[in-house]
Structures are given as C-alpha cells and as structure tokens.
N, C-alpha and C positions, 0 to 999 in steps of 0.2 A: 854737258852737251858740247857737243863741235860741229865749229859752223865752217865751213868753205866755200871762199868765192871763187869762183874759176871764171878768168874775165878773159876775156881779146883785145889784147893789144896792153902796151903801159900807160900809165898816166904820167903826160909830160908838164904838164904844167906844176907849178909849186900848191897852188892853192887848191887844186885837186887834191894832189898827195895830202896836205896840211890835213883838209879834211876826212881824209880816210883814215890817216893816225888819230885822229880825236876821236872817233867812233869805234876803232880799235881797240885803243884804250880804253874807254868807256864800257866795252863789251868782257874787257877778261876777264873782271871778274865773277861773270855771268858765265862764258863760253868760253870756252878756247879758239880761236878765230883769227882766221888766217888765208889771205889771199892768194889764188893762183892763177899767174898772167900768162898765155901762151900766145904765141905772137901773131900779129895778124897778116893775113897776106894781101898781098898787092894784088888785084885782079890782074893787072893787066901784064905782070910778071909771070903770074902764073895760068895765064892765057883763058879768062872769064873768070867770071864771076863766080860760075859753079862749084869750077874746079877749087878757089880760092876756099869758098865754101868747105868742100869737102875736106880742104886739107886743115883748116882749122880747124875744123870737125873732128878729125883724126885725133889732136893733139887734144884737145877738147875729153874724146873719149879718154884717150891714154890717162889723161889728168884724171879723170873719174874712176879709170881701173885701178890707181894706184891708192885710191881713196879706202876703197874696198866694197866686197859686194853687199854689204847691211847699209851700206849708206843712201839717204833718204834724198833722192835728186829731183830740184824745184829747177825748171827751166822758167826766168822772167821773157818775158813775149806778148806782146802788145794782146794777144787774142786770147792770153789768158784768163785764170780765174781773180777777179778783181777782188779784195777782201781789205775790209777797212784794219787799224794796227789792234784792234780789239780782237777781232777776227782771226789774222797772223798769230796772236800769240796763244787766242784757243786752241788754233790748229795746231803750233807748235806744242804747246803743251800735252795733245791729245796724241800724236805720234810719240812723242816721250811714253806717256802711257803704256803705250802701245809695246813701248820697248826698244822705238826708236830713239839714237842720243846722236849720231851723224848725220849732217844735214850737207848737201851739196848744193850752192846758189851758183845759175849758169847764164852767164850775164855776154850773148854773142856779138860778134863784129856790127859793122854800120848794114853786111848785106846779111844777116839774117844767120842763121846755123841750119847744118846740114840735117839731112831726113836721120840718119846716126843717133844724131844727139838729140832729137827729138823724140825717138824710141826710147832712148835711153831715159828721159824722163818720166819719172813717177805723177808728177803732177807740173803745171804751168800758173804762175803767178803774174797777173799785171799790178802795175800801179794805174792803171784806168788806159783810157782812147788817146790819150797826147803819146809824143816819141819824145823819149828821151833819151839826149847823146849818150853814150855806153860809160864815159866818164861820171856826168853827173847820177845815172840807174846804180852807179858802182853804190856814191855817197849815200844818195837816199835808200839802198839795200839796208846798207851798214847801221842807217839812221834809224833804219824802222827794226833791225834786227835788236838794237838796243831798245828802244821803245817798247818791244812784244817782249823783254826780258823783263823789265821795271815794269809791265803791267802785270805780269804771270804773276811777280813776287807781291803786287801790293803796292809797290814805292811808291812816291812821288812823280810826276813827267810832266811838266808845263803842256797845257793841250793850245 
C-alpha cells in the first residue's frame, strides 16, 4: 500500500513534526507513506478567502494529478463519514481488495478546500463534530493510519 497526506500549509512547531516522524516510522513498514505540504494562502494577500481557497485548491489538485489517476482519494471534512479505527481499516482493507493499493489523505487549510478538491474526492472521512487544528488532524490521520494497519494484520495496539 501507499498512503499520502497532502496537507496545507507546514508544521512549525517541533512537537508537531516530532510526532508525525513517530508515526511515519511506525507505518513503513506497513505502507509507504509520505507527506505532501502545499502552501497555504494568506487570504488577505490574495484578496478573500475564496480566492485563497481556490488557489490552494489548485496546488491541492496538482498534488493529487501527480499522484496518479488509480489513486483512492479520502477528503477529511468535518461533515464526513465518521468510522470508528475498526472501521478504517475494514475499509482500507476492502478497497485493497478491490485492487486499490494508493490511498490519497486531503487534510485542507483553516478555511476549508475548494468545490475542485471536493470533486475530486472519492469519499470524505471525519474524526466526529469537534474541529481539529489541521496540524493536530495531520497527527491523528497518521495515528489512526497505523492503528487501521496493526488491526488488518492481527497485531497488538493498546486500545
């Protein structure tokens, strides 16, 4: 399998980073997985919010073009489909099945992603009704994509 995050914006903090290398690590040898950050725009540089939108959007898509067209794209989004990590990893499992082994995770800005990259997803993932900073959705992605690997195979995973 190959997993990719395509995120907005970098993580500046260390303890961010810290923790998205531990779950990185923890995943290679399950997936190939590998993050991609495309930068976020300043609304007010680039004159609302929309436009900001779109333009992320763009870089967003690009990201996803160069991924290629078989790949399996989960937009997270508050209004999506909610699935516990038992869940996740049926589904991942059942798409492999399927013959899918590229998985695209599209983790958007503070204002939301454009109408683009909403087409462009195949399906929509929540972690439930709370917001979470786009930093932290990064860790806990990573967290549960390990989690849904160690359940598929059997392993162990402290619940």
């Amino acid at each position: 399998m190959r997993f990719t995050v395509v995120a907005v914006g970098k993580l500046k903090e260390r303890f961010w980073k810290d923790a998205c290398e531990e779950y990185l690590k923890r995943l290679q040898p399950y997936a190939r997985t590998t993050v991609r950050e495309v930068a976020d725009i300043d609304p007010a540089k680039a004159g609302g919010v929309a436009t900001a939108r779109v333009k992320e959007g763009a870089a967003i898509c690009g990201t996803l073009d160069s991924l290629g067209s078989s790949t399996h794209v989960m937009l997270l989004d508050i209004g999506g489909r909610e699935r516990s990590s038992e869940e996740l990893s049926r589904r991942l499992d059942e798409l492999a099945l399927r013959g899918s082994s590229d998985f695209a995770f599209v983790i958007g800005g503070s204002d939301g992603v454009s109408e683009e990259v909403r087409r462009r997803a195949v399906e929509t993932l929540s972690f439930g009704p709370i917001t979470l900073p786009h930093n932290l959705a990064r860790v806990v992605l990573l967290e549960q994509l390990y989690r849904a690997q160690k359940i598929s195979r059997g392993e162990p995973y402290h619940k």
